[in-house]
C-alpha positions as CSV (number, residue, x, y, z in Angstrom):
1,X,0.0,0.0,0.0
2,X,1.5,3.1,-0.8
3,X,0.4,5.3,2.0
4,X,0.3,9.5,1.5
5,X,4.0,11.1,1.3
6,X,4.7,14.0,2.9
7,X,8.3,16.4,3.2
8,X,8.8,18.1,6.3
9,X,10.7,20.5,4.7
10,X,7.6,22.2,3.5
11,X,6.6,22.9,6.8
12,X,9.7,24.1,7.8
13,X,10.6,26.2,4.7
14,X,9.3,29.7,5.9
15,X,6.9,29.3,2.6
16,X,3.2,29.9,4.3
17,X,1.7,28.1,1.1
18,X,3.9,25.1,1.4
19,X,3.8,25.1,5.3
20,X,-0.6,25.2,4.9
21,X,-0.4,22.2,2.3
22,X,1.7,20.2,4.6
23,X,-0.6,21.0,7.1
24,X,-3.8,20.0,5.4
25,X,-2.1,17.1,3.6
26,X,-1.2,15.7,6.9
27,X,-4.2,16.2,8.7
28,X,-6.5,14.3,5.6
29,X,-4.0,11.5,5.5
30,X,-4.4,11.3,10.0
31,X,-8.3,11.8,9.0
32,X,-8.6,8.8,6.4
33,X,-5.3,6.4,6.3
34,X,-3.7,7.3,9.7
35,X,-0.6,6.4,8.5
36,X,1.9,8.8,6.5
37,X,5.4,8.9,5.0
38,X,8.2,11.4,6.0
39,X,10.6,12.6,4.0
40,X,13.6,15.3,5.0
41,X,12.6,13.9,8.3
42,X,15.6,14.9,10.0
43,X,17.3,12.1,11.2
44,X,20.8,11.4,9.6
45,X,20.8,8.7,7.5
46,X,24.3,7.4,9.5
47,X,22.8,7.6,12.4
48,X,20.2,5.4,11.6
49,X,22.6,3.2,9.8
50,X,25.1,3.5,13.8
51,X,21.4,2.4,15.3
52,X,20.9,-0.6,13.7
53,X,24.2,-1.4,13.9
54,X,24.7,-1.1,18.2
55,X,21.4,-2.4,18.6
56,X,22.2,-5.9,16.1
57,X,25.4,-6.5,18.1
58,X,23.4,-5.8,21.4
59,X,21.4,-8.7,20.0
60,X,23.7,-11.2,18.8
61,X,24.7,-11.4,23.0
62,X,23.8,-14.6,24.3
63,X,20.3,-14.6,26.4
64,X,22.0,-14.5,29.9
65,X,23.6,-11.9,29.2
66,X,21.1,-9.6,27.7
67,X,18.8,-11.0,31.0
68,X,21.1,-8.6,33.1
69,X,20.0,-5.6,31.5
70,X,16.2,-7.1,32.2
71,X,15.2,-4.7,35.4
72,X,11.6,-6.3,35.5
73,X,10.5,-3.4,38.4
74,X,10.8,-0.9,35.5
75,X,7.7,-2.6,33.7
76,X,9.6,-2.7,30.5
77,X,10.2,1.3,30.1
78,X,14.2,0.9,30.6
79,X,16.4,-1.3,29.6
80,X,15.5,-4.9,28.2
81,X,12.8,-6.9,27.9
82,X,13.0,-10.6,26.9
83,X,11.1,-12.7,24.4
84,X,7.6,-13.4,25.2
85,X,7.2,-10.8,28.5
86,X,4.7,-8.7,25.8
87,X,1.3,-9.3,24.5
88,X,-1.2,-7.2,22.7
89,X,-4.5,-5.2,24.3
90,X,-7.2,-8.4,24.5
91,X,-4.6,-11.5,23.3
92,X,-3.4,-13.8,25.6
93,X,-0.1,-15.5,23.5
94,X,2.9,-13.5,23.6
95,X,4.5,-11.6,20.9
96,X,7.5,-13.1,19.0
97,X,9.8,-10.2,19.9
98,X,12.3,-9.1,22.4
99,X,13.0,-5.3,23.1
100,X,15.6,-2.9,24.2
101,X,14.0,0.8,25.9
102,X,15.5,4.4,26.3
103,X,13.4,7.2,27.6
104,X,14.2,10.6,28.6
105,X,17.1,11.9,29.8
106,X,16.1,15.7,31.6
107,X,19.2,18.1,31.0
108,X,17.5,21.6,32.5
109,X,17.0,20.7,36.3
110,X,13.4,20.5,35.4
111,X,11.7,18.5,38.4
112,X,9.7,16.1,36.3
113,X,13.5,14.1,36.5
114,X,12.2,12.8,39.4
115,X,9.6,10.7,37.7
116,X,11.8,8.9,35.2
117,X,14.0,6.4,35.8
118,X,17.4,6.4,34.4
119,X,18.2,4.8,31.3
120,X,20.1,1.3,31.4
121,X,23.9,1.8,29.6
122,X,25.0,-1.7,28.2
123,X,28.4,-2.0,29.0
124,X,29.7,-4.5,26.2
125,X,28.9,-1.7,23.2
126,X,30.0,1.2,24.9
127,X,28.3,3.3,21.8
128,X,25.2,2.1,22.2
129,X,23.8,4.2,24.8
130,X,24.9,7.6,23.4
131,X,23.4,6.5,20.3
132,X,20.0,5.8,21.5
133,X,20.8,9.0,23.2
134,X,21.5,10.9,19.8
135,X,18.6,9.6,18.0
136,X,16.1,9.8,20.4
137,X,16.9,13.9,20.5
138,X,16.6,14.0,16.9
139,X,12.7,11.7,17.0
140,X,11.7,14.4,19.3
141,X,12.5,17.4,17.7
142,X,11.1,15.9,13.8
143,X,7.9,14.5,16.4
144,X,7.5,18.4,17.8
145,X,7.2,19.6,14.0
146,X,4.7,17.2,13.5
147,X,2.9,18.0,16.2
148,X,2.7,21.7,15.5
149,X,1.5,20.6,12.2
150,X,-1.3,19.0,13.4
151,X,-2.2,21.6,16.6
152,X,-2.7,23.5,13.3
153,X,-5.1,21.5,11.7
154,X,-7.0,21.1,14.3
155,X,-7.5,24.7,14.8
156,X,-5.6,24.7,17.9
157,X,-2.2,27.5,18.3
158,X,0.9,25.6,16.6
159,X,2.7,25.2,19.7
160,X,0.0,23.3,21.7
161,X,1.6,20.2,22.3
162,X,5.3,21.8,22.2
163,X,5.2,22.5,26.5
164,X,3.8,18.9,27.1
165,X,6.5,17.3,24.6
166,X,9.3,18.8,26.2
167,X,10.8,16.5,28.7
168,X,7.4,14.4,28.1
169,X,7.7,10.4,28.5
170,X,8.7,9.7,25.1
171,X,10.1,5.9,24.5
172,X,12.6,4.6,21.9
173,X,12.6,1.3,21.4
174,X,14.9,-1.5,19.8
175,X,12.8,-4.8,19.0
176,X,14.1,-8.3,17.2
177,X,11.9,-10.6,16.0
178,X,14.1,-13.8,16.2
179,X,14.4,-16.4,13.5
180,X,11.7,-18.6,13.5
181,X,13.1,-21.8,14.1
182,X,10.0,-24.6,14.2
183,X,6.3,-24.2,12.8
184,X,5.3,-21.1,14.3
185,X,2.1,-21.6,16.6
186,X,0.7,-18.1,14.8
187,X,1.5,-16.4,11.5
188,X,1.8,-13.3,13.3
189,X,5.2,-11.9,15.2
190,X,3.5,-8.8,16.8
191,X,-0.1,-9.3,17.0
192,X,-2.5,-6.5,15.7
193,X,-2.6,-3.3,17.7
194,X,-3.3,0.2,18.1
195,X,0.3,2.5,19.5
196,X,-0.5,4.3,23.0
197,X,1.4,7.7,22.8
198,X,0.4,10.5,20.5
199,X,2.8,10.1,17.2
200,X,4.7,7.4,16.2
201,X,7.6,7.4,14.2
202,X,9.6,4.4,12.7
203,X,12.7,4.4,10.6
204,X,12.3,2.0,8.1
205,X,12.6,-2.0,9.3
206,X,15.4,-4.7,8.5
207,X,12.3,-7.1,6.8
208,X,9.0,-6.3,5.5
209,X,6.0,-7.3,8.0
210,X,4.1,-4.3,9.0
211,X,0.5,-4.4,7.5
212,X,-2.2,-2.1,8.4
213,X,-6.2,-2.7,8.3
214,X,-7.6,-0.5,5.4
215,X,-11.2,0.9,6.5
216,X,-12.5,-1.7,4.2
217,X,-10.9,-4.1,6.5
218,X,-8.5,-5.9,4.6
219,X,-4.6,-6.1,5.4
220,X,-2.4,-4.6,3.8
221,X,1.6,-4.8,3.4
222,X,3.3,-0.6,4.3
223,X,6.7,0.0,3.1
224,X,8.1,3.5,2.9
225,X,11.6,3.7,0.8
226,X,14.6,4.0,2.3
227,X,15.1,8.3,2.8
228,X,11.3,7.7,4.6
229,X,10.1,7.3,8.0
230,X,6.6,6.0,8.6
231,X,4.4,8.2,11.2
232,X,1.1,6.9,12.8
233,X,-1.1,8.1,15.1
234,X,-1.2,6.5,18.1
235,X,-4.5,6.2,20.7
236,X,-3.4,9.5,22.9
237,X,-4.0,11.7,20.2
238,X,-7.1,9.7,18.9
239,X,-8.7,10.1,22.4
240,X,-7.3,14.0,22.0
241,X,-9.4,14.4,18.6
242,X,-13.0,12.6,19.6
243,X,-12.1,9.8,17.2
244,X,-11.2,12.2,14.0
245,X,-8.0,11.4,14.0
246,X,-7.6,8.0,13.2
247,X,-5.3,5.3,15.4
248,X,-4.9,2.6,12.9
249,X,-5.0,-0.7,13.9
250,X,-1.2,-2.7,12.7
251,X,0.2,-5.8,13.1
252,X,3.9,-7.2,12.0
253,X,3.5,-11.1,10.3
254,X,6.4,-13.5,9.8
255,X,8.0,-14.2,6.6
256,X,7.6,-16.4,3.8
257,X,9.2,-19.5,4.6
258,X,11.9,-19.4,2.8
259,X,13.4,-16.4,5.3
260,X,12.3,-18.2,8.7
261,X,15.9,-18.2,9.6
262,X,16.7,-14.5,9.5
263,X,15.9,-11.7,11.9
264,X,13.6,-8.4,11.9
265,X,14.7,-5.6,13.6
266,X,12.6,-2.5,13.7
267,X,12.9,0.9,16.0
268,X,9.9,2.8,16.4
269,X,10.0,6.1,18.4
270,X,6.8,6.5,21.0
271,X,6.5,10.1,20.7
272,X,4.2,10.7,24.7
273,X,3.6,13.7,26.3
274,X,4.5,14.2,30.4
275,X,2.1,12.0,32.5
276,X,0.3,15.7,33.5
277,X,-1.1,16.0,30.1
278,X,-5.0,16.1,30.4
279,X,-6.5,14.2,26.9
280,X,-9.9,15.3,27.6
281,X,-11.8,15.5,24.0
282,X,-10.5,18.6,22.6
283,X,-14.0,21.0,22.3
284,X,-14.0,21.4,18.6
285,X,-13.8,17.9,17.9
286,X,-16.9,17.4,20.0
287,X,-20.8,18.2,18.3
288,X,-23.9,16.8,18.0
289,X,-22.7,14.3,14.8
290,X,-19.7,13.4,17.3
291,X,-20.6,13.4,20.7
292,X,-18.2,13.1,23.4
293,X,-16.5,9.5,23.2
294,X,-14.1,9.2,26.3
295,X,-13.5,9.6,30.2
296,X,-11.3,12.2,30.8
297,X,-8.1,11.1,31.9
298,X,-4.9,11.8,31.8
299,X,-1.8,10.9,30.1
300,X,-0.4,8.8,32.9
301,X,-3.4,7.3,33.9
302,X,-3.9,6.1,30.4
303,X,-0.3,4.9,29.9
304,X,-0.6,2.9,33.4
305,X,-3.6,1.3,32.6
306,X,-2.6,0.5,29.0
307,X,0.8,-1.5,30.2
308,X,-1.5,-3.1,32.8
309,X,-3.5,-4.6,29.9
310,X,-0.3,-5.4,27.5
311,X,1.1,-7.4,30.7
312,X,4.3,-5.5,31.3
313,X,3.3,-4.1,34.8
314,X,1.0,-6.4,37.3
């Protein structure tokens, strides 16, 4: 499926005609598809190449020792989490992945440091942790432009979302999908889901996988090219927006047979606000064709109960 293609540059160019198409571009393709494709996204292509790299030796460390980096009070937010620990909202059988976490790192005394734990460095790969580091800054700052895209879209002052953003409880994470070594129990290695946070943005995987469910309710294989990122929206912000902008449901199935034996890796950025963030229904997204859909609640009471369902916190 090729999904809408956007370039970030148009809303960054200073060109008010270019930044309003971007705008409305974006906010059709979050109305109707809820997926879109980033171009000039602003993350280096050698940095995603120094990602992939750290995080595939990381990897390739026998189990017991990726275990010690496995801090299971943390509910999977830091550090590692082995194979099997997640499952999706409503299945019971785990997901055929293992995953790696970084989160924020506060660097202006602001006292919301308080509430995140520290990231876990990996010894072995000393480059590993300044590179989640590095790309993590670089998510957030592309994720705040896309955000102040679509506060504009929704009518709302372009720098809505930037005060909730900054030193919010954004998550980078490093999966693998094993090979498959026997006849899988499931075709599916990440059983379909809807994201939590607001955005999501995902450089582009080692192996195809990811499909998404049309509105006609058929699956469909996403692939964005190589200079791309792939953006969704994620249940925060459809709770935000009263339903009108549109969390797509996703899922990641294994390969043909004939690839059983190699890995996926894939490294989606969770773009979440800080925990205070009310997502109340926005008021214009509420009227008598759409009345109100949700409890209000806030971000952190949403996240809690959400990793309470996906069986990474008891």
């Amino acid at each position: 499926m090729n999904i809408p293609v956007i370039d970030l540059n148009d809303f960054l160019s200073g060109d008010e005609k270019k930044k309003q198409d971007f705008v409305n571009k974006l906010g059709k393709a979050y109305e109707e598809v809820g997926f879109v494709a980033v171009k000039n996204h602003g993350i280096p292509d050698d940095l995603i190449a120094d990602l992939y790299k750290y995080v595939q030796q990381f990897y390739a460390f026998p189990t017991e020792k990726k275990l010690k980096y496995e801090i299971k009070e943390l509910a999977g937010q830091r550090g590692y989490t082995s194979f099997g620990r997640e499952h999706a909202k409503g299945y019971e059988a785990p997901d055929l992945k293992e995953f790696f976490q970084h989160g924020q790192t506060v660097e202006d005394n602001d006292p919301i440091k308080k509430e995140y734990p520290d990231n876990v460095k990996v010894e072995e790969v000393p480059e590993f942790t300044p590179t989640l580091n590095k790309a993590y800054r670089n998510f957030e700052k592309s994720g705040t432009s896309l955000l102040q895209a679509i506060a504009l879209f929704l009518g709302l002052d372009e720098h809505y979302f930037d005060e909730y953003v900054h030193n919010g409880n954004s998550i980078l994470r490093a999966i693998h999908y094993p090979p498959i070594s026997g006849e899988p129990k499931s075709a599916i290695r990440a059983e379909q889901h809807e994201d939590i946070n607001l955005i999501t943005l995902l450089v582009g995987a080692s192996a195809d996988g990811l499909q998404i469910l049309t509105n006609q309710n058929e699956w469909v294989g996403v692939t964005s090219l190589p200079e791309q990122i792939v953006v969704n929206v994620g249940d925060m912000l459809q709770r935000l927006t009263n339903n009108r902008l549109r969390s797509t449901t996703h899922r990641v199935v294994n390969p043909p047979r004939e690839l059983w034996g190699t890995s996926r890796f894939s490294i989606p950025f969770f773009l979440h606000p800080k925990s205070s963030m009310s997502l109340a229904c926005l008021e214009g997204c509420i009227n008598e064709d759409h009345p109100k859909e949700y409890e209000d609640a806030t971000a952190g009471e949403y996240l809690d109960e959400r990793l309470r369902e996906i069986g990474l916190k008891k």
